[in-house]
C-alpha positions in Angstrom: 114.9 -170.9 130.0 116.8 -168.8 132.4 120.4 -169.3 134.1 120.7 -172.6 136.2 122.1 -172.7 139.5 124.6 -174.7 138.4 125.7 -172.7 135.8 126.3 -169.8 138.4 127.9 -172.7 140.1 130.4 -173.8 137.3 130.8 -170.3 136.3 132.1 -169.6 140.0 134.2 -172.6 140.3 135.9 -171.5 137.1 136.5 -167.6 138.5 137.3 -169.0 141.8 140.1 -170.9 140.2 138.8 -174.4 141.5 140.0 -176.2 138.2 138.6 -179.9 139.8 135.5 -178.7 140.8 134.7 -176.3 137.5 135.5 -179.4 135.5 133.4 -181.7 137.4 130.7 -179.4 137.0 131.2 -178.1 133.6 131.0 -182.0 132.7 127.6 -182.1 134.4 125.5 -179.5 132.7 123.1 -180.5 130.3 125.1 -179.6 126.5 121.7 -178.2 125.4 121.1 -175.7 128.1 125.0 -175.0 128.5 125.1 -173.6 124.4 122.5 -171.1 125.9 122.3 -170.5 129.2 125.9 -170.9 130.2 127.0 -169.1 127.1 124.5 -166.0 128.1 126.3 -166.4 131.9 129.7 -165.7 130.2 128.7 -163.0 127.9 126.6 -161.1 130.4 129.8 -161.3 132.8 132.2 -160.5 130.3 130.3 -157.5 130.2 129.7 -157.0 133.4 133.4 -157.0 134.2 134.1 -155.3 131.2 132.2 -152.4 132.3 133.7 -152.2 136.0 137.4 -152.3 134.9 137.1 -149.8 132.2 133.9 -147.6 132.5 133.2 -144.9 130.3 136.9 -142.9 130.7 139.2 -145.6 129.1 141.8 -145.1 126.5 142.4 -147.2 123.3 145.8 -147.9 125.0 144.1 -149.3 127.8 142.4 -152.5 126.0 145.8 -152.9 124.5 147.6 -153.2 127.8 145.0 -155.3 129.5 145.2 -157.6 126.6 148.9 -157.6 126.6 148.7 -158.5 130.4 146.4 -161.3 130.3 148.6 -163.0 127.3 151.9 -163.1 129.5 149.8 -164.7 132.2 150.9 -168.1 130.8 152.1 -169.6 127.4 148.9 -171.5 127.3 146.5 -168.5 127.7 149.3 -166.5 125.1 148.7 -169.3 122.7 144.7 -169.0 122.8 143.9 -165.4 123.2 144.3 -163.7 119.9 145.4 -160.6 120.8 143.1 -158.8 117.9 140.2 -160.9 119.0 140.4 -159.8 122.6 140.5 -155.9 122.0 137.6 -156.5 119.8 135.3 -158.1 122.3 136.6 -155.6 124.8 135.3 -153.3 122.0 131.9 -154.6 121.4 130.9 -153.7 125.0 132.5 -150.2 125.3 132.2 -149.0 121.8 129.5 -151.4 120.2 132.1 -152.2 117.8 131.1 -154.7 115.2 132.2 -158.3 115.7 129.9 -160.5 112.6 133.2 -161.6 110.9 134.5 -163.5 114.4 132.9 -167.0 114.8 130.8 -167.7 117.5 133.6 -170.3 118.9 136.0 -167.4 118.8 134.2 -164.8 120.4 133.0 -166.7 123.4 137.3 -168.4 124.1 138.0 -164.7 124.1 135.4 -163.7 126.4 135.8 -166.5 128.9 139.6 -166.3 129.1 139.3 -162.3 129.6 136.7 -162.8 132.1 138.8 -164.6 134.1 141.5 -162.0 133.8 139.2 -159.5 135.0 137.9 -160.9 138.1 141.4 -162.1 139.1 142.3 -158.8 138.5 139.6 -157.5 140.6 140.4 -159.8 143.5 136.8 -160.2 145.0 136.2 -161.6 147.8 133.9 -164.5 147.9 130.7 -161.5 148.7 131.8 -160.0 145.5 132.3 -162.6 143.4 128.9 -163.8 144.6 127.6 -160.2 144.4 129.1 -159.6 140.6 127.7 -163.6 139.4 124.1 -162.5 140.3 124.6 -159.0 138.5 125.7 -161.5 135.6 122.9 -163.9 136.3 120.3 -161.1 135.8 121.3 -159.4 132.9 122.0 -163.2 131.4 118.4 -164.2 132.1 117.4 -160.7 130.6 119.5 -161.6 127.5 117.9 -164.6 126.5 114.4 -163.5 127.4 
C-alpha cells in the first residue's frame, strides 16, 4: 500500500511546525497503515534530509555537532534524543552503519526528532518543503514496494 495523502499531510503539519493541526491529523490516520506507511514517510525523509545536509564530504565531527545542536534546542528534545542513538541513524544513511541492536521504537524517535531539525534547519519554503515531501513520498512508496 503506498503513502497516503494524509500522511504527506501529517508529516507536513509536523515539519511545518503546526502542532494543532499535526495532532489532529496524526490522531486520524488509520494505526495499521500509519506503523507502515507513515513510518516509511519518516524514514525515507530522514534520509532524504540526511543526504542534503551532509552529502558525501562530511566529517565524523559534523554528525556530532548537528546532534549536539538539535539537543540544546529544548530540554524536552535533550531529554529524548539519545545522543548515541542520533549519530547512529545519521550513520546508517551515510555510512550504512549497522543499527540491529537499536529497537525499532528507538530508531524511528530518533529519526523523526532529527528530521525535524533538519528541515528547520533548512528553512524551506512552503515549494520546498512540498518539493522535498514528494522526493520522500517516492522513495517511501519505493521502500515498501
Amino acid at each position: 500500500m503506498p503513502v497516503t495523502d494524509d500522511q504527506v499531510a501529517t508529516l507536513r503539519a509536523l515539519l511545518s511546525d503546526d502542532m494543532d493541526r499535526y495532532r489532529q491529523l496524526f490522531s486520524g490516520l488509520d494505526r495499521d497503515e500509519a506503523r507502515k506507511g507513515y513510518s516509511a514517510l519518516v524514514t525515507a525523509g530522514f534520509a532524504e534530509a540526511v543526504e542534503r545536509r551532509f552529502g558525501t564530504g562530511y566529517r565524523g565531527g559534523d554528525i556530532v555537532e548537528f546532534v549536539a545542536s538539535v539537543r540544546s534546542r529544548s530540554d524536552q528534545v535533550a531529554a529524548e534524543l539519545d545522543p548515541d542513538v542520533a549519530e547512529r541513524v545519521i550513520r546508517v544513511v551515510l555510512e550504512d552503519a549497522p543499527v540491529d541492536d537499536l529497537s525499532r521504537d528507538a530508531i524511528t524517535g530518533a529519526q523523526l526528532l532529527l528530521l525535524i531539525g533538519l528541515i528547520a534547519d533548512a528553512q524551506l519554503d512552503g515549494g520546498g518543503l512540498a518539493q522535498f515531501l514528494a522526493e520522500a513520498r517516492k522513495l517511501a512508496d519505493q521502500l515498501m514496494s
